[in-house]
C-alpha positions as CSV (number, residue, x, y, z in Angstrom):
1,X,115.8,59.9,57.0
2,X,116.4,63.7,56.5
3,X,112.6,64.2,56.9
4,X,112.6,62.5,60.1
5,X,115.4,64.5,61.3
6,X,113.6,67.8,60.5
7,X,110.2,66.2,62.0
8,X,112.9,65.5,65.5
9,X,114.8,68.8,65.7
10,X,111.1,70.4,65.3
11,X,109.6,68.9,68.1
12,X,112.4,69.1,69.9
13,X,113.0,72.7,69.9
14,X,109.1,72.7,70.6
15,X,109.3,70.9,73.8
16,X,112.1,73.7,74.9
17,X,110.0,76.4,73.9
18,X,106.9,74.9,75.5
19,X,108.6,74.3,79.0
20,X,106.4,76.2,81.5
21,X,108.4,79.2,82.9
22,X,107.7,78.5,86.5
23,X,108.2,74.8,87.1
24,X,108.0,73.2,90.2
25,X,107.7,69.0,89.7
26,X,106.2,67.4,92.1
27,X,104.1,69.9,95.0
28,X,104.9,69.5,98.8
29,X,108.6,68.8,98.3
30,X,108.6,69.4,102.3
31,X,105.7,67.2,103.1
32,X,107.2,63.8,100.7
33,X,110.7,64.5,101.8
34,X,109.3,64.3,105.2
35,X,107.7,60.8,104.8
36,X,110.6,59.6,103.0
37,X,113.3,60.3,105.8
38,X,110.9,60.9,109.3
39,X,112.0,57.6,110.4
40,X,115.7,57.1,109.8
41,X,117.4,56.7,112.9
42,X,120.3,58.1,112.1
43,X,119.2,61.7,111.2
44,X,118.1,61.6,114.3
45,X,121.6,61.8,116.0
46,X,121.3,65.0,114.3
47,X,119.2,67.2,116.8
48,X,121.2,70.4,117.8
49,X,122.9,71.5,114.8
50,X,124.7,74.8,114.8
51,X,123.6,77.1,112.0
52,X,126.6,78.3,110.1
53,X,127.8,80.8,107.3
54,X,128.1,80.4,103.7
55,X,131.4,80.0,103.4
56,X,131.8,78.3,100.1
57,X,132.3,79.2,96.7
58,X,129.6,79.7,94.4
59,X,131.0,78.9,90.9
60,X,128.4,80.1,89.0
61,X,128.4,83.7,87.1
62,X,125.4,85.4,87.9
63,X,123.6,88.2,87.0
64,X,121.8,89.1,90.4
65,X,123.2,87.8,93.5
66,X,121.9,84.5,95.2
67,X,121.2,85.8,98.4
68,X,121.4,82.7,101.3
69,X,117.9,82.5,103.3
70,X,118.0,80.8,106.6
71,X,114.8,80.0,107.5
72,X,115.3,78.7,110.5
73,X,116.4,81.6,112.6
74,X,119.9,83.5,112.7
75,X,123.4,81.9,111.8
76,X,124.6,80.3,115.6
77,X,121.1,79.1,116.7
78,X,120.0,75.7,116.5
79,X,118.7,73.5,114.2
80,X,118.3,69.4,113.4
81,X,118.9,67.3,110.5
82,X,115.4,66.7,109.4
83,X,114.7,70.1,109.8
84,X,117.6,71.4,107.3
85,X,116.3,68.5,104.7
86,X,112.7,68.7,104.9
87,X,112.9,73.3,104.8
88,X,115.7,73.3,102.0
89,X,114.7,70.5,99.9
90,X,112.4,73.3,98.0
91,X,115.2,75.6,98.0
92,X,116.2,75.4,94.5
93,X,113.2,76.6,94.1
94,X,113.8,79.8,95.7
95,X,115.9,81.5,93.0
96,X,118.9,79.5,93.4
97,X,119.4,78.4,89.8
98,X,118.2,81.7,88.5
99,X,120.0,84.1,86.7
100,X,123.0,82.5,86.4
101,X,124.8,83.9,83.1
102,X,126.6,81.8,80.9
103,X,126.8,80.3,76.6
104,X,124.7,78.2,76.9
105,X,121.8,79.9,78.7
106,X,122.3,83.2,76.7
107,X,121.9,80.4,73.5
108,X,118.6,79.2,75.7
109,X,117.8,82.4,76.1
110,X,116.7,82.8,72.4
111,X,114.3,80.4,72.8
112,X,112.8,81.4,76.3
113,X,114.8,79.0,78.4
114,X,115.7,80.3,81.2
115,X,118.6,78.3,83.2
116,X,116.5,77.5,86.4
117,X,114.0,75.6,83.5
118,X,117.1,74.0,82.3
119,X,118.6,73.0,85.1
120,X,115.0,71.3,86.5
121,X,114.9,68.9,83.8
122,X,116.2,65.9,82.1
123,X,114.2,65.5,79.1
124,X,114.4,61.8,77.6
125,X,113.6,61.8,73.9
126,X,114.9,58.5,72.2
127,X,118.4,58.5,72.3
128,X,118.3,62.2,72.9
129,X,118.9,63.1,76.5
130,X,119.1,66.9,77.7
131,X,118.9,68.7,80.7
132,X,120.8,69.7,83.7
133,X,119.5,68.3,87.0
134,X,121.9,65.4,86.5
135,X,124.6,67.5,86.7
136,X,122.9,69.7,89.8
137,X,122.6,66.6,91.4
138,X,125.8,65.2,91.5
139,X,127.3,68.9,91.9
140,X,125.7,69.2,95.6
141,X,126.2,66.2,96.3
142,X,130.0,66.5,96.1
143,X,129.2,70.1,98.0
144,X,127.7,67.9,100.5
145,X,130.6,65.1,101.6
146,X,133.0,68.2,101.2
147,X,131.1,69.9,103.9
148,X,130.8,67.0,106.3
149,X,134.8,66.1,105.7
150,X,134.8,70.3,106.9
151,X,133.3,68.8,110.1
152,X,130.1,71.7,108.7
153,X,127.4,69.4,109.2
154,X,125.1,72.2,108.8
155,X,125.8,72.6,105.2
156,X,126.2,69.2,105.0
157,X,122.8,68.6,105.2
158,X,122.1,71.8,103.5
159,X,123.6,70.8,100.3
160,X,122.0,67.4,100.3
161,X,118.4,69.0,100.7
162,X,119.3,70.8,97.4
163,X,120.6,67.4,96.3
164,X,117.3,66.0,97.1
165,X,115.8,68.7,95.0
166,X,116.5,66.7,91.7
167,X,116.1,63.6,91.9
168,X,112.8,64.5,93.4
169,X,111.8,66.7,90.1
170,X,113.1,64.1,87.7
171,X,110.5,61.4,89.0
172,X,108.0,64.2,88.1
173,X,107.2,62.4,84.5
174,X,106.9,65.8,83.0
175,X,110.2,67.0,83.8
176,X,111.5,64.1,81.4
177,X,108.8,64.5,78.9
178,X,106.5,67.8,79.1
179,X,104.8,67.4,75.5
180,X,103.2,64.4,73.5
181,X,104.8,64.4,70.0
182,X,101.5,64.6,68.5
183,X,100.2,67.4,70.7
184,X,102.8,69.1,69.0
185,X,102.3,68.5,65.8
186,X,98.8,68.9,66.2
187,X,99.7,72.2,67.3
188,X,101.7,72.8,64.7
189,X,105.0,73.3,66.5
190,X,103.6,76.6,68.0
191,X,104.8,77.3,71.3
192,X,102.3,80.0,71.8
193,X,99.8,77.4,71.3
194,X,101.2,74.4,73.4
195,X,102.9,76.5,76.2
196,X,99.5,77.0,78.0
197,X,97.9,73.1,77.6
198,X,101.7,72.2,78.6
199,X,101.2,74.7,81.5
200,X,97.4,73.2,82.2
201,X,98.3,69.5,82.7
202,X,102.0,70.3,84.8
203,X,100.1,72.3,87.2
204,X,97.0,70.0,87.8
205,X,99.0,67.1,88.3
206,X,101.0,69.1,90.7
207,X,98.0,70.8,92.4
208,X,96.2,67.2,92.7
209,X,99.5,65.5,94.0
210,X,100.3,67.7,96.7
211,X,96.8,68.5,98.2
212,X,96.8,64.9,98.8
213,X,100.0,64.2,100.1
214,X,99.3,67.2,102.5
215,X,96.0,65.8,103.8
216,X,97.3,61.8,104.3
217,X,95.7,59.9,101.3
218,X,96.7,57.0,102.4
219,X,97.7,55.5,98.5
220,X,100.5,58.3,98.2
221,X,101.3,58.2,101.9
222,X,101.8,54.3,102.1
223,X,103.6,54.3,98.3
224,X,106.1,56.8,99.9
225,X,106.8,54.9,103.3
226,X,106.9,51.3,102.3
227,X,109.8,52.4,99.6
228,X,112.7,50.5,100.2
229,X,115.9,52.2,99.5
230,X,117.8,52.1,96.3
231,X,121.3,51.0,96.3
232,X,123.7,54.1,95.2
233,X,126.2,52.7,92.6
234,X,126.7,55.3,89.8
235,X,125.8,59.0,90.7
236,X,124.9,59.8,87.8
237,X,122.9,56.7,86.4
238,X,120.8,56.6,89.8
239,X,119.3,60.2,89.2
240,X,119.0,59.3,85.0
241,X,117.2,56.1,85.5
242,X,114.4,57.8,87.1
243,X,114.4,60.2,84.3
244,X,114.2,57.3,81.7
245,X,111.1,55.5,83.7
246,X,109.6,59.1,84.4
247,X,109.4,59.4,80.6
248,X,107.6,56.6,79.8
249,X,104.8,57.4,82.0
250,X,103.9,60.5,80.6
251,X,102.2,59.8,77.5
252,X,99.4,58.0,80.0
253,X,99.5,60.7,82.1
254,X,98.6,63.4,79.6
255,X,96.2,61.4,78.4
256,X,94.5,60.1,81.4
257,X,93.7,63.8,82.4
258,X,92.9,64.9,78.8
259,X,90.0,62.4,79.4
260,X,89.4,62.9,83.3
261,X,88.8,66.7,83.1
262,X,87.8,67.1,79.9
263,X,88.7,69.2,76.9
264,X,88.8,72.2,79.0
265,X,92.5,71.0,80.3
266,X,93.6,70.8,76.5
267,X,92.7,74.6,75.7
268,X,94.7,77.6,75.8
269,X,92.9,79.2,78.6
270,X,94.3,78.5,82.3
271,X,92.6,75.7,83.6
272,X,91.7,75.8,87.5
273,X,92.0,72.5,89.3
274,X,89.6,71.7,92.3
275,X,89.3,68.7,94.6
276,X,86.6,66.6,93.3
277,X,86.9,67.2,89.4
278,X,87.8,63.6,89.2
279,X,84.6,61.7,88.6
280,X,85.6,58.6,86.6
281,X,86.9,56.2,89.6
282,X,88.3,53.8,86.7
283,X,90.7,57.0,85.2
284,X,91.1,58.4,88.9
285,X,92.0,55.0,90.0
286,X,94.4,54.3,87.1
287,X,95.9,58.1,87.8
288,X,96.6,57.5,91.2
289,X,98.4,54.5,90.4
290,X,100.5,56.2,88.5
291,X,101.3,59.1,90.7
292,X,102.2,56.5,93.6
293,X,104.3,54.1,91.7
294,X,106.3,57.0,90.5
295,X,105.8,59.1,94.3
296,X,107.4,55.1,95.9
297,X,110.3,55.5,92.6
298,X,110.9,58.7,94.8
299,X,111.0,57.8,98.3
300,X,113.3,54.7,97.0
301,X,116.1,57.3,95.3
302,X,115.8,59.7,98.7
303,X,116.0,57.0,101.0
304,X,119.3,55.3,99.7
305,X,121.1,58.5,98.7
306,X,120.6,59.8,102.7
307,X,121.5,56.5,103.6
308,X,124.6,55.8,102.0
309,X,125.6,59.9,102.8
310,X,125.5,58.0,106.4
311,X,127.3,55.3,105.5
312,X,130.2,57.7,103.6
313,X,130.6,60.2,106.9
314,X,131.0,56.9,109.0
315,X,133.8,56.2,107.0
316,X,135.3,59.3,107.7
317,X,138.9,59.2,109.4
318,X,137.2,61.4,112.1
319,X,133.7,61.3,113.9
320,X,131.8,64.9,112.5
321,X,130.9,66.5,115.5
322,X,127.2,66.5,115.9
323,X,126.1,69.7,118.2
324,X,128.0,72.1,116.0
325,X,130.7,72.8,113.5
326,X,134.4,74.0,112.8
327,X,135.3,76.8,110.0
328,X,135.7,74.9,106.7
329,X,139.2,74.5,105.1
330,X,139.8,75.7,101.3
331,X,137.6,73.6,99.0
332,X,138.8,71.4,96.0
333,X,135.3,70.1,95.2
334,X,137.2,68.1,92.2
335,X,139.1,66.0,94.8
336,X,136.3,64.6,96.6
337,X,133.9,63.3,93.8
338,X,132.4,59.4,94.7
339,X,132.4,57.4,91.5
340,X,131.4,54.1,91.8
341,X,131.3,54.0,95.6
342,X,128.8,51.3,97.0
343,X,127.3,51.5,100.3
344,X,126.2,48.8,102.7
345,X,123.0,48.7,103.1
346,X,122.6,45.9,105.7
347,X,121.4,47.6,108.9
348,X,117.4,47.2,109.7
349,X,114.7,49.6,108.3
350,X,111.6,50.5,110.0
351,X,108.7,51.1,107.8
352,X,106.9,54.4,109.0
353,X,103.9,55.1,109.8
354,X,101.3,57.4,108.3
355,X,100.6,59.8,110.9
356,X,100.1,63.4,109.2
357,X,102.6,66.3,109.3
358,X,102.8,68.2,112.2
359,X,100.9,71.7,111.9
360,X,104.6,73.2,112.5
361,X,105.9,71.5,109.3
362,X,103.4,72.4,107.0
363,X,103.7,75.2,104.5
């Protein structure tokens, strides 16, 4: 028993060490949240938005300044809602959970954990379960229904593109499980060593994932669209359920590209990933698989969480006002937190089609 602890609390400060710095899950956040949401009717009531200031409070202590980027022109123009969700979905991305000073990242810190890596994650090792995008998650989400009951639709949507944000990464399986067990210990619990084959297999699956999406394969375009929407019971068990599932796909994952590029993926040298690497169609096909069963996992979590945000504002005493936005009242983000609420899910879906992104909405 004792060895086996040592054996656990090895690997697992391996896996923390061995997180790659720069991490960001799935690629073409903009381009998936797209398909998931393009053809919900109600986000479409949501055409002339009014940009508005940041007027809430950012609790977290930080060493440099989050400074608020609005991409799509100067605060009092215009905007829609699929605009907000499909340009600041990536924003977490952007800095946002950077910096930010506190115990527990300083601890991190010792161990080259930074608290954007830590708060991108959700790693699922046995009973052990770690990582703060659960926490992100349901944090903007509250920030979210606070800013529609301000009658702020703006940063209503805002906050629920960063919302979007997490659950998105956690169906990444390596967000929930970045290193085989025995890659570690074949590495000898060196992080030096496993950092860069960690690095290597992250940022092909990424790079494969998202030049797809961006160019229509159909097997990751139809896997996102036919998703049917996921019920929203628990907050908190709906983003760590996908985190638990995530981490039982990434054992194959690893493996699957260890074999379909070849031991040049598995060295400590960058590996560069190009279209048409993928020459086994029996590994490729099996990959694929993969990547869309866990790409539909996504488009299921977005789908319900933006439609029962729709189905919480219509229960709103008052109708939020859809072509601008009043000043917000002072926040009490603790009295407005959604535990066990269930939406109804009853009204009628339309599956959407697969026609590409328009040139304007790419990256």
């Amino acid at each position: 028993m004792y060895r086996e602890l040592i054996f656990f609390v090895l690997v697992f400060l391996a896996i923390l060490m061995t997180l790659p710095k720069s991490v960001f899950a799935w690629g073409g956040h903009r381009e998936v949240t797209y398909y998931c949401l393009k053809d919900i009717d109600w986000l479409k009531d949501f055409e002339n938005i009014k940009v508005t200031p940041f007027t809430y409070q950012d609790p977290d202590n930080r060493k440099v300044p989050y400074e608020i980027p609005y991409k799509e022109g100067s605060i009092g123009d215009t905007t829609s809602a699929i605009d907000i969700l499909t340009t600041y979905c990536e924003e977490p991305d952007w800095g946002l959970d950077k910096d930010v000073d506190s115990l527990l990242f300083r601890l991190l810190g010792y161990i080259g954990l930074d608290s954007s890596g830590w708060r991108h994650g959700y790693w699922v090792m046995g009973p052990i379960k770690l990582g703060g995008a659960p926490d992100r998650f349901v944090y903007f989400y509250n920030m979210s229904i606070l800013a529609f009951k301000n009658n702020d639709p703006y940063w209503g949507f805002r906050f629920l593109a960063r919302c979007l944000h997490y659950i998105e990464d956690i169906t990444q399986p390596q967000h929930a499980y970045p290193v085989p067990y025995r890659v570690i210990a074949q590495n000898h619990f060196n992080p030096k060593n496993i950092l860069p084959i960690a690095t290597n297999h992250h940022f092909t699956l990424e790079r494969y994932q998202a030049y797809l999406c961006r160019t229509g394969y159909p097997k990751f375009i139809n896997a996102i669209t036919s998703a049917k929407p996921k019920e929203v019971k628990d907050l908190k068990a709906f983003i760590v359920e996908s985190a638990i599932k995530s981490s039982k796909k990434a054992e194959e994952i690893w493996d699957i590209q260890s074999k379909l590029y070849g031991p040049d993926i598995d060295k400590q040298e960058e590996f560069h990933w190009y279209l048409g690497l993928e020459l086994d169609e029996t590994l490729k096909t099996r990959y694929d698989d993969i990547i869309a069963e866990q790409l539909s996992d996504l488009a299921s979590k977005v789908k319900g969480l933006v439609l029962h945000i729709r189905e919480v504002i219509e229960g709103l005493s008052y109708p939020v006002y859809k072509g601008g936005s009043r000043s917000p009242v002072k926040q009490f983000v603790s009295l407005f937190t959604f535990k066990g609420y269930t939406p109804n899910l009853s009204r009628s879906r339309r599956i959407v089609d697969n026609r590409e992104i328009p040139p304007r909405d790419r990256l």
